[in-house]
N, C-alpha and C positions, 0 to 999 in steps of 0.2 A: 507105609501109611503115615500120614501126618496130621495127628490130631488135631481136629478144629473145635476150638470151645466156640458156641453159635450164640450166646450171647442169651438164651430166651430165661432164664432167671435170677436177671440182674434189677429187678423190681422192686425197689424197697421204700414203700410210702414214708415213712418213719424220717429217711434218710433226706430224701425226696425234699421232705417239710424242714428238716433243719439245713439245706445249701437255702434253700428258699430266703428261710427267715435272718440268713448271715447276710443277707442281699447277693448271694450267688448264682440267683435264677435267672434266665433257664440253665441247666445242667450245663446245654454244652460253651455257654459264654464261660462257666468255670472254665470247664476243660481246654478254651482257646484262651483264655489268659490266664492259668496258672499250670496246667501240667501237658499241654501239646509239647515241650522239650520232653519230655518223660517218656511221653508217649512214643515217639517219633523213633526215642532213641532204641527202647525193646522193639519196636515193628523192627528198626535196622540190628539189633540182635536175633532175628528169626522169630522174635513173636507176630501171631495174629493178629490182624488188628483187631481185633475184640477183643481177646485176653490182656491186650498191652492197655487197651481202655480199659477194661473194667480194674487192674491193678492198678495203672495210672492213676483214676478217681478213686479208689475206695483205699489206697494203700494210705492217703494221705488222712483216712479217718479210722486209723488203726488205733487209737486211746478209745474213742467212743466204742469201737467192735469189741476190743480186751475189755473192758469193763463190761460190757453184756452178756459177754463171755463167763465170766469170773462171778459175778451175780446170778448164775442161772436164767437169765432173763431173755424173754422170747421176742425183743427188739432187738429190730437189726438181724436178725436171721437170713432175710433175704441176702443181702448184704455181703454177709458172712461166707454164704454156701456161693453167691457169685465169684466172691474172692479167693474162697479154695478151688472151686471149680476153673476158676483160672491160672494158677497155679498148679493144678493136677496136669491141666492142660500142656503147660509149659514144661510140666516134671516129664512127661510122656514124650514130649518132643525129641526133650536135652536126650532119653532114655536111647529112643529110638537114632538118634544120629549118633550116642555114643558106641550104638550095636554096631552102626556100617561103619565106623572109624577102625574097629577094635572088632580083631577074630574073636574073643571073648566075649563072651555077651555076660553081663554083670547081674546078678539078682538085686544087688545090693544099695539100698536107695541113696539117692544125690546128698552128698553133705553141703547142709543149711549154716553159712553164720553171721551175726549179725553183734556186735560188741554191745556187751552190758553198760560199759561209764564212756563217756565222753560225748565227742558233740556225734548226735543224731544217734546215740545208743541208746539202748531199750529202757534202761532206765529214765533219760530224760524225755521218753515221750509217754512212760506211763508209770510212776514211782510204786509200783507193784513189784516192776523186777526186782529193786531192791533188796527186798526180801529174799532174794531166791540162797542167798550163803550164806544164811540164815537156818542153824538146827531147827528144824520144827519140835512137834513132843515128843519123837523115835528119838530123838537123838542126830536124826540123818539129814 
C-alpha cells in the first residue's frame, strides 16, 4: 500500500487572504513562480503530488503556522492539519518502502533534523527557537 494524502483539507481561508494581499493571487501563479522547483523536486523523491504541493506551499509559511501554534490560536488550523497530514503521508510512505528494503520492519519513527543557527535554520525563520537551550523554571 501506498499512501495517498488526497488533498481535501487543505482549505485555509485565513491563509487564502494573506497570499491574496502579498499580491500572490491566484494560489497557483505563487506555486508556478516561487515553489514548482520544490515541488517537482519531492514528486521526483517519491512524493505525491498533493503532498509535495501542499508542503511545497505551506512549508514556506512555517513562521505564521509556529506562531499560531505557540499562541494557542485557532488560525491557520486548516493549514496546519494540511501540512501534517502531508507529512504523515510522506512518513508512511518512507515507513512502508523502508519495510520492503529491510527484513526488519522498524517500529521506530523516522528521525527528523533540521539545524537550530545558521542560514535557513529554525531559528532564523522564527527567533522562538532561540529560546529552546535556554533553562526554563525546572531548571531543565
Amino acid at each position: 500500500d501506498n499512501p495517498e494524502y488526497d488533498g481535501t483539507k487543505c482549505s485555509d481561508p485565513e491563509l487564502e487572504n494573506y497570499i491574496r494581499t502579498k499580491g500572490y493571487y491566484p494560489l497557483e501563479m505563487f506555486e508556478e513562480r516561487y515553489r514548482a522547483g520544490s515541488i517537482k523536486a519531492l514528486v521526483g523523491r517519491g512524493w505525491s503530488a498533493q503532498a509535495a504541493r501542499t508542503f511545497g506551499i505551506l512549508s514556506v509559511w512555517s513562521a505564521p503556522i509556529a506562531r499560531a501554534l505557540r499562541k494557542k490560536e485557532r488560525r491557520l488550523v486548516a493549514s496546519t492539519y494540511a501540512l501534517c497530514q502531508a507529512l504523515e503521508c510522506e512518513s508512511e510512505r518512507k515507513q512502508a518502502q523502508s519495510k520492503e528494503a529491510s527484513s526488519e520492519a522498524s517500529s521506530e519513527p523516522l528521525r527528523l533534523y533540521r539545524h537550530l543557527r545558521g542560514t535557513f535554520g529554525l531559528v532564523e525563520v522564527d527567533s522562538a527557537w532561540a529560546q529552546l537551550e535556554r533553562p526554563d523554571s525546572s531548571g531543565l
